[in-house]
N, C-alpha and C positions, 0 to 999 in steps of 0.2 A: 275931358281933354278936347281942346278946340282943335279947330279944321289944320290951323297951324302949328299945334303941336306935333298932330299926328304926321302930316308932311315934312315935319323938321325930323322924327324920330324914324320914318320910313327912311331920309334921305341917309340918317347917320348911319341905319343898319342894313339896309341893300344899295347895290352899285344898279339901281336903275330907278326912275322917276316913275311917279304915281300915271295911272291911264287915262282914260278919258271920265268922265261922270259916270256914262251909263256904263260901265264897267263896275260900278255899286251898285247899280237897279241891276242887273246880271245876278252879281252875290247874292244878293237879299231873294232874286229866286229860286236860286238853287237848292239851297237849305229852306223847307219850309217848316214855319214857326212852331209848328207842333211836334216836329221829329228834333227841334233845336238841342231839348237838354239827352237826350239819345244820342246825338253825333257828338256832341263835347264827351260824354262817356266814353264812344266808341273810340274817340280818336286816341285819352290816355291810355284806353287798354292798348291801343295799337304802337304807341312811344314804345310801352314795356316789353311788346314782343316785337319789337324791330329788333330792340340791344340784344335779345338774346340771342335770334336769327342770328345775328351779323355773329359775335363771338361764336355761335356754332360754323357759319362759312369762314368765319378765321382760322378755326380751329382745322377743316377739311380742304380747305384752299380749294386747286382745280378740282379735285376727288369731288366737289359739291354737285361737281355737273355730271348727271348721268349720261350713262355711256351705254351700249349693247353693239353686238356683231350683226352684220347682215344675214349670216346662216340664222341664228338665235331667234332673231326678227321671221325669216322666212320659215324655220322650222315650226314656229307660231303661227299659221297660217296669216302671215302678213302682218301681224299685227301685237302690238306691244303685250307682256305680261300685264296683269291685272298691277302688282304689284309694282311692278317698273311705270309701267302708263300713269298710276298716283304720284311716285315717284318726280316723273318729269312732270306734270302737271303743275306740283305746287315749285318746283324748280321754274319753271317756264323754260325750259332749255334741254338740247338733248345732244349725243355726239353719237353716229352710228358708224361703226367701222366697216370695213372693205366692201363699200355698197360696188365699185368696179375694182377689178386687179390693181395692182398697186404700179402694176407692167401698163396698163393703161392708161391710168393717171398720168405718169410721169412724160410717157411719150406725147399728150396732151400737151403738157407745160410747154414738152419741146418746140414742141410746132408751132405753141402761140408764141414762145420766145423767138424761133423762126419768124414768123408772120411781119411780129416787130422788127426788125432787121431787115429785112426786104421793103417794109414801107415805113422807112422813119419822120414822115411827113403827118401822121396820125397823130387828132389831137391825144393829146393825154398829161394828166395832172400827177409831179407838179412840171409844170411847164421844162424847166432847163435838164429835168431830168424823168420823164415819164414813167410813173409805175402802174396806174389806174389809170387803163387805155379805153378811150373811144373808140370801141368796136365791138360788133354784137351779132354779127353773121358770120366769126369765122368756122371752117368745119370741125374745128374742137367745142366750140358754144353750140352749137348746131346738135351734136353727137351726144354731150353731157346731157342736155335737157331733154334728147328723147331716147336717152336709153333706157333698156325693161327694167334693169335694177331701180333706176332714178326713180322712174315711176312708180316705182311700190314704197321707194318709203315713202316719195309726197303723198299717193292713198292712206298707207301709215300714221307721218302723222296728219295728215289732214282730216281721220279720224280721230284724233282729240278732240276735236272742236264737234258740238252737239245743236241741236236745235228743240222749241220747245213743242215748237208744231208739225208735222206731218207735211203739212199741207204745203210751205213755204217754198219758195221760188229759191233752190239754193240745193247745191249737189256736193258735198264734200268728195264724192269717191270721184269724180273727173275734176281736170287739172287745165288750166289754162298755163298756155306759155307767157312768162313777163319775161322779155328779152332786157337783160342786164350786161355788166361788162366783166372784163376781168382782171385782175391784180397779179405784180410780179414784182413783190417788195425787196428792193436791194440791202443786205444789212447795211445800216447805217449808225451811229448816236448823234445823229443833229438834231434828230426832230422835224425833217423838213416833210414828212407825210403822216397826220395823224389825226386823229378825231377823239374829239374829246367828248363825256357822258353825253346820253343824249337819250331820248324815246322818237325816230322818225314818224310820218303820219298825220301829220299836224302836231297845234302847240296848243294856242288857245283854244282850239277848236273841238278837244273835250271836254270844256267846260259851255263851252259859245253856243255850240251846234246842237238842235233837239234831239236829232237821233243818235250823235255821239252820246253827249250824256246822257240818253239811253239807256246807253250797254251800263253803264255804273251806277243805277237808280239805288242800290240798293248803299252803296257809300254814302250816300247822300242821308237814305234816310238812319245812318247810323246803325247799318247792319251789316261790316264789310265783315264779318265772319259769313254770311251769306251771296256774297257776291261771289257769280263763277265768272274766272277770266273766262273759260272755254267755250260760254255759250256763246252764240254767230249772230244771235235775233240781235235788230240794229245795224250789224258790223257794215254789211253791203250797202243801208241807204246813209250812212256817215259820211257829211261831209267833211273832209281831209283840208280845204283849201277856199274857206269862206274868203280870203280876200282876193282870189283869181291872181294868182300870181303868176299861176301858168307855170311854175315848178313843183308841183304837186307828184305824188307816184299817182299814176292814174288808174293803177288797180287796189284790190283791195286783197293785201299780203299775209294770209293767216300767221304763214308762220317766214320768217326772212331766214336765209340759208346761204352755204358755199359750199362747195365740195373744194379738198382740200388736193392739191397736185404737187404737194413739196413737202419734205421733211420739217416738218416745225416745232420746235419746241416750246416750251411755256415763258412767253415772255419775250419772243423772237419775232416783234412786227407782227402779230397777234391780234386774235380777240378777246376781251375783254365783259366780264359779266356780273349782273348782280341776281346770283340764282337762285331766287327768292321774290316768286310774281303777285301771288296777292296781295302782300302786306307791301310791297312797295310801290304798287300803284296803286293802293286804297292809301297811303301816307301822302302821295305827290296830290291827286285829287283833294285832300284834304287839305293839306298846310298853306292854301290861300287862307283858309280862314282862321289861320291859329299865328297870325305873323308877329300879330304885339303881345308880345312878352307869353307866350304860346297862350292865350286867353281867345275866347271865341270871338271873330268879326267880320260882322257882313255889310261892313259900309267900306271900308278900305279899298279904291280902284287899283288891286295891285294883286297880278297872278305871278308870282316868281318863276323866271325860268320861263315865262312863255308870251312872247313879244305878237301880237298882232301882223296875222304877214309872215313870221318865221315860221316854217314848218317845219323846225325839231323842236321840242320841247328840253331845255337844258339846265337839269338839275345840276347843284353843284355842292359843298361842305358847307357852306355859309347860307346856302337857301334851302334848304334840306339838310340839317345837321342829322335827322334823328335817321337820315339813309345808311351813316357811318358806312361814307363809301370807301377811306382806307381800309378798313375788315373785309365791307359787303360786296367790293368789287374784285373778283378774282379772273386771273389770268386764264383761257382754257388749258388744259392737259393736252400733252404734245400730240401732233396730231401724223398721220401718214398719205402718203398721194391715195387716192380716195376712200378716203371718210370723209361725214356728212356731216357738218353742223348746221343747227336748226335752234331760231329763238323765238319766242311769241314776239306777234306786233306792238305787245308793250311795254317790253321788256328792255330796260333801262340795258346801255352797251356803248362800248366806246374801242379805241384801234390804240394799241399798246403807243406811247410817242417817240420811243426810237426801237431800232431793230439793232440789237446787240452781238447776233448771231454771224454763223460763216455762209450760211445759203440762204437763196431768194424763199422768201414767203410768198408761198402762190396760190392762186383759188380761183374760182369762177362761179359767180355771184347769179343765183338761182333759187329763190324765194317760194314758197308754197303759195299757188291763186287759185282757188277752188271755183266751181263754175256757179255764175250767179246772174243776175241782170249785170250789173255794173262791170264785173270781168268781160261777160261777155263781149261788152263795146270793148271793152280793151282788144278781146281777141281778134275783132273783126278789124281794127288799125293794126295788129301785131303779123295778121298775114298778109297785106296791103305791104308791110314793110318788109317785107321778107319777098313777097312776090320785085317788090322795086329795089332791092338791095341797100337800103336805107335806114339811116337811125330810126329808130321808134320815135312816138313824137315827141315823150318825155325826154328827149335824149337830142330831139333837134338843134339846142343851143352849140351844139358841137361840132355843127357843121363847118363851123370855120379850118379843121383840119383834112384832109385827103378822104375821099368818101370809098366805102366799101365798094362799091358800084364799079369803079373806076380799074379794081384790081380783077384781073382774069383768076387766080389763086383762091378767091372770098368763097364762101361754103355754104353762102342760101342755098339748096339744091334741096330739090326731095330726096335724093340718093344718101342724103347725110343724117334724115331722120330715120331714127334707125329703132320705131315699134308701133304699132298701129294705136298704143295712146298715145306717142308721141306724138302720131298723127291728127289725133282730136283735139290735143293739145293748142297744134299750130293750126286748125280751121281747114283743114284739108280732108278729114275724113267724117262722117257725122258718127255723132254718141247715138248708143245705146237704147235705144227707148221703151225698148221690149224686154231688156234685163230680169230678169225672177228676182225678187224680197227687195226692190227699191223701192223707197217711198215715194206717193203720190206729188211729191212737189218734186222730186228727182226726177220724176218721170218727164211733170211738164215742162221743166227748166231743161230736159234736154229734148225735147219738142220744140222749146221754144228758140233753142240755139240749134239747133238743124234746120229750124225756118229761116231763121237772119244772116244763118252760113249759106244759103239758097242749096239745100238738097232735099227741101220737100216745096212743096208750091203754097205760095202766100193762099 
């Protein structure tokens, strides 16, 4: 097949055009020629058990996504049953119920709904009608993120996630704060607020970036029964945003989250999932190379679904048929003002496209950021911004509406963190370094963030 062919038969069967050249010297490194007839293996077995996955998440719908109670969790010393933890593991997803009262939550909502109303000058999307507001120091956000309950599940699950050395610069049990916003979705059916499938974190840039494609060597070499989503080696020196767009998350999110502060049911301005993480992101990593006529190729400049510069990657039915995201994509199970949803950073998600319901769908967006180098700079901008009553800097583009600063009412205040990890979280207290049974790279990573917080001397 000539160069023309192949450009004419991309063009008929994707709605986007071929990349640059060296987006084929890229491919042809990825896959190296000796693991070639192994990854064409690997990937038929992988078609075969995608369909069945997806018919089994058909078959279970929300029920796919595990769930557990906060007692259940705490009666565990903190921490998942052996069998639930596998559980959400191969899920990538988890829903933990009444991590604060439900009298809590809801009076939460109120206040932010409050807040809204008293400053209706705040940016917030979609513009004529704001539901996802620009704001992130009020004392509801303030309160969620460092309460003692919060804190244990992000210990929780941010003990999922494992490491294969000792030694490494990286603390899953402390918590960096990523200050986010929060949501007050009106029922609607127009569709004027919604998101569609996506994996945030970058696009190309797990195939582009050496240390991303890292974390996935073992896809590559046509061994994705051996690939663990859960290990962290890589995750922290990934870079998210090779084209400096300057929209990038500027930390690094193990696991992405909301607590939930409204009655919502399945289907009502919702999240959305496909819970089912190894085999669908060892399929996406793959299917550059199975685009023509699903046969092997590493000359084709063309990553579907993931545009150079954009930092979602966006799979769809036409670019990833064998997702069979009608079955694979299920709505979550209705949720209550505080329970806790939690999904892996690669784990394929999208925002229901209308709200059909009678109440606001509400949440407040608080992500798992485990302490690492990379967090760390996040955290040391994150109390800078909270000391100045200021968007974060991922969040500066927003400044065009009415600034936190501005209102006497706003709830940067130490009085509103409310636990001494809370307080670690936000750069204000130092971690631990004398702890009993952490390991040696715990140790020095929280050494090394009590020096850059300036509470030990350079």
């Amino acid at each position: 097949m000539t160069a023309t062919q192949v450009q004419t038969q991309v063009l008929e069967t994707y709605p986007c055009p071929l990349l640059e050249e060296r987006f084929s010297v890229l491919k042809q490194s990825i896959v190296k020629p000796e693991n070639r007839d192994q990854v064409i293996e690997s990937y038929h077995r992988l078609t075969k058990v995608l369909e069945q996955e997806a018919n089994l998440i058909a078959q279970r719908g929300p029920r796919s996504i595990p769930e557990i109670t906060f007692a259940n969790l705490q009666a565990n010393s903190g921490s998942f049953p052996k069998d639930f933890e596998n559980a959400v593991k191969q899920a990538g997803c988890v829903i933990i119920r009444g991590v604060v009262p439900e009298e809590l939550a809801s009076s939460w909502e109120e206040e932010l709904r409050s807040y809204t109303k008293r400053h209706p000058e705040i940016a917030g999307y979609p513009k004529h009608n704001p539901q996802n507001f620009s704001l992130f120091w009020t004392r509801p956000q303030v309160q969620i993120r460092s309460h003692p309950n919060v804190m244990k599940v992000m210990n929780a699950v941010s003990r999922l996630w494992h490491l294969l050395r000792e030694d490494d610069l990286f603390d899953l049990s402390s918590q960096v704060v990523y200050a986010d916003r929060f949501r007050i979705r009106h029922p609607s059916t127009d569709g004027e607020y919604t998101l569609k499938a996506h994996q945030d974190s970058g696009a190309m840039e797990r195939w582009e970036d050496p240390q991303y494609r890292a974390c996935y060597e073992k896809i590559f070499e046509g061994r994705w029964e051996d690939y663990d989503p859960w290990c962290a080696d890589h995750r922290s020196e990934a870079k998210t945003d090779l084209y400096e767009t300057g929209k990038s998350c500027s930390a690094f999110r193990s696991l992405q989250g909301w607590m939930s502060m409204s009655h919502t049911n399945t289907g009502e301005g919702t999240l959305r999932l496909i819970p089912e993480l190894k085999l669908s992101t060892a399929y996406q990593l793959l299917r550059p190379f199975f685009i023509l006529d699903e046969k092997f190729d590493d000359m084709v400049p063309l990553f579907p679904g993931a545009k150079p510069g954009n930092l979602q990657f966006l799979p769809t039915n036409q670019l990833y048929p064998y997702l069979l995201m009608k079955k694979s994509m299920v709505g979550i199970p209705p949720v209550k003002p505080g329970d806790y949803v939690f999904w892996h950073c690669d784990l394929v998600h999208e925002v229901d496209s209308t709200h059909p319901g009678k109440l606001d769908s509400s949440v407040s967006f608080n992500g798992c950021v485990p302490l690492c180098p990379y967090n760390l700079e996040n955290l040391l901008k994150m109390r800078q911004s909270f000391l100045d009553i200021m968007p974060p800097k991922d969040f500066e583009k927003y400044e065009h509406g009415e600034l936190e600063r501005e209102h006497e009412d706003h709830g940067a205040k130490r009085e509103n963190i409310l636990s001494i990890d809370g307080l670690r979280a936000m750069g204000f207290e130092p971690f631990d370094e004398k702890e009993e049974g952490i390991t040696p790279g715990q140790r020095e990573m929280r050494k090394l963030a009590n020096k850059k917080l300036g509470f030990t001397k350079a």
